[in-house]
C-alpha positions as CSV (number, residue, x, y, z in Angstrom):
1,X,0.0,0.0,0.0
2,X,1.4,3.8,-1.0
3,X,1.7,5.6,2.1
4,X,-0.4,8.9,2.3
5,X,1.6,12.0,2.9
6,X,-1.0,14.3,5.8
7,X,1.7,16.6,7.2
8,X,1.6,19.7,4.4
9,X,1.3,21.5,7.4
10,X,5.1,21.0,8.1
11,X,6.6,21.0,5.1
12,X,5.3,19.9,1.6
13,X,6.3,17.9,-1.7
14,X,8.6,19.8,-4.0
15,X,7.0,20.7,-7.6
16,X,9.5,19.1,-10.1
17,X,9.7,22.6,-12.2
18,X,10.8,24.0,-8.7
19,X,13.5,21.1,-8.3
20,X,15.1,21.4,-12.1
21,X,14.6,25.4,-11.5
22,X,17.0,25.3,-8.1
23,X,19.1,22.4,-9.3
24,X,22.2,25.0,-10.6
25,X,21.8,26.2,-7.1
26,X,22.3,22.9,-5.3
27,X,25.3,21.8,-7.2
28,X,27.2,24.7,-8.9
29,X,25.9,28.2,-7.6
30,X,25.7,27.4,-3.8
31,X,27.1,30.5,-2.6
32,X,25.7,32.3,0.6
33,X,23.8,35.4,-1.7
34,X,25.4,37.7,1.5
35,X,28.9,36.9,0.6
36,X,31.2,39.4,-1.1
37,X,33.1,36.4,-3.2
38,X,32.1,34.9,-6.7
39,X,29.7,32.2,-5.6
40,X,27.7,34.5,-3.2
41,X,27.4,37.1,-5.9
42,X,25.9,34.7,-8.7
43,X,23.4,33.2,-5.8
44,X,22.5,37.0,-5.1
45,X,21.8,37.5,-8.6
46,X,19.4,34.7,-8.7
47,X,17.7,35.6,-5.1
48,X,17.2,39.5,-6.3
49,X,15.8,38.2,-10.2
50,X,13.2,36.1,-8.2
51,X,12.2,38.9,-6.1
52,X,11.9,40.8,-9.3
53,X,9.4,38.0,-10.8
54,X,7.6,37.7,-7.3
55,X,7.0,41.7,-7.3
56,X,5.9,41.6,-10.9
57,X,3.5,39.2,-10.5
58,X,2.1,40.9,-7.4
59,X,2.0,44.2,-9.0
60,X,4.2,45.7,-6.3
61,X,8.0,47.0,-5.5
62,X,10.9,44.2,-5.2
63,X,11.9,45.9,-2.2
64,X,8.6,45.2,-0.9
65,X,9.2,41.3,-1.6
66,X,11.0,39.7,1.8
67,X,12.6,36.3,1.4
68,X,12.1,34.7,4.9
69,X,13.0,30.8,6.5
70,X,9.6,29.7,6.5
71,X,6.0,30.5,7.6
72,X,6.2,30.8,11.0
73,X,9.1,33.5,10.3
74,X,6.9,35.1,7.9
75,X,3.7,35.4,10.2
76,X,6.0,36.7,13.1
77,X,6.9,39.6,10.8
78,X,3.5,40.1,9.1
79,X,1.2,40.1,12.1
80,X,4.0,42.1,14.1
81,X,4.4,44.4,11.6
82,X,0.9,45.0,10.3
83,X,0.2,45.2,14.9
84,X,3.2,48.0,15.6
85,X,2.3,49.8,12.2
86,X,-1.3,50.5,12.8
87,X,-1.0,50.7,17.0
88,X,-2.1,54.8,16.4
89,X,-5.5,53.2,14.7
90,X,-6.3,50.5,17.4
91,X,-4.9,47.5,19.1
92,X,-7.3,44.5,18.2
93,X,-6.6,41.6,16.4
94,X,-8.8,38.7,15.4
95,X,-7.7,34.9,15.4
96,X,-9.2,31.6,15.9
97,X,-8.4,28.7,18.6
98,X,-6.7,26.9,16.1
99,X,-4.4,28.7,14.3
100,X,-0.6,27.5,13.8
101,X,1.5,28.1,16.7
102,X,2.9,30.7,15.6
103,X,0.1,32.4,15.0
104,X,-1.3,31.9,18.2
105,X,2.3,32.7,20.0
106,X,3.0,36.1,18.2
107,X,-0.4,37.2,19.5
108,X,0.3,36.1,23.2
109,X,3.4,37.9,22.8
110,X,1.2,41.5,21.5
111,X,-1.4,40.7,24.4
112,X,1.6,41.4,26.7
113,X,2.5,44.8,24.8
114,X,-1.0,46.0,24.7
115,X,-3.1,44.3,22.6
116,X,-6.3,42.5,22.8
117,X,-7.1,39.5,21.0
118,X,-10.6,37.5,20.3
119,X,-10.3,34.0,19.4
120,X,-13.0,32.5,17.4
121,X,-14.1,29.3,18.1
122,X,-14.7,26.7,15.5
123,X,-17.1,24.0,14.4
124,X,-17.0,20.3,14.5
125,X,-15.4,20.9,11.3
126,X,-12.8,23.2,11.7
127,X,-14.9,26.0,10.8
128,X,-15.7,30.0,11.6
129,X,-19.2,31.3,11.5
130,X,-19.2,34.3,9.3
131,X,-21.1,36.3,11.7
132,X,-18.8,35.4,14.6
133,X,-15.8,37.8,12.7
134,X,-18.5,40.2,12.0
135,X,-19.4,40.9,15.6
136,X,-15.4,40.4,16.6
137,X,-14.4,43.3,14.6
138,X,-14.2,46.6,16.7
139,X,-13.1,50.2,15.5
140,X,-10.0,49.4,17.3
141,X,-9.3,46.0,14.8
142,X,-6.3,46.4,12.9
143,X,-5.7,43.0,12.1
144,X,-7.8,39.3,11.1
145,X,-5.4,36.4,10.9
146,X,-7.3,33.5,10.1
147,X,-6.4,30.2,8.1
């Protein structure tokens, strides 16, 4: 029997485009892109042309494209940053009980600078009513974070 593969939430398959795409990177260009020497240089080459094809297909700025580790780097800075940017607007941010830990951590860690934080429950089925982020959201929401 073919095992099933249920942990996407970790880490997930990599598309074979992706792998043939990155392959020159594994095996001949595997410099750190913050070096100053030759191998760093062509891997920061390839880093900033991605950025450039990510902000192009977002319609935005490279600069406004950040490369981070992985997701729960990415919602540390995105939640922290949307929180600290819009403090002067309000302090409120909306979850649910069963977001990824690092969700849920990041906003423990703002409820100790200030902020206030619902979390939604869900259904039997993992689910948010609707009308339970309607009545959530407060003048003072800057943020909804919800999977």
């Amino acid at each position: 029997m073919k095992p099933i593969y249920l942990d996407y939430n970790a880490t997930t398959p990599i598309d074979p485009l992706v792998a043939e795409a990155m392959l020159p990177y594994l095996r001949k260009h595997f410099g750190n892109p913050s070096s100053a020497h030759y191998y760093g240089f062509k891997t920061k080459q390839a880093v900033e042309t991605a950025r450039q094809q990510v902000a192009e297909m977002l319609g935005c700025l490279p600069d406004e494209i950040i490369f981070t580790s992985g997701g729960s780097e990415s919602n540390n800075y995105a939640i922290k940053g949307i929180a600290w940017a819009q403090r002067q607007k309000g302090n409120h941010i909306i979850t649910s009980q069963i977001e990824h830990p690092a969700v849920l951590e990041v906003c423990r860690y703002l409820e100790r600078h200030g902020f206030t934080v619902s979390y939604l429950p869900v259904d039997a089925n993992g689910l948010i009513d609707p009308e339970d982020v309607r009545k959530a959201i407060t003048s003072r929401t800057v943020l909804i974070s919800i999977m």
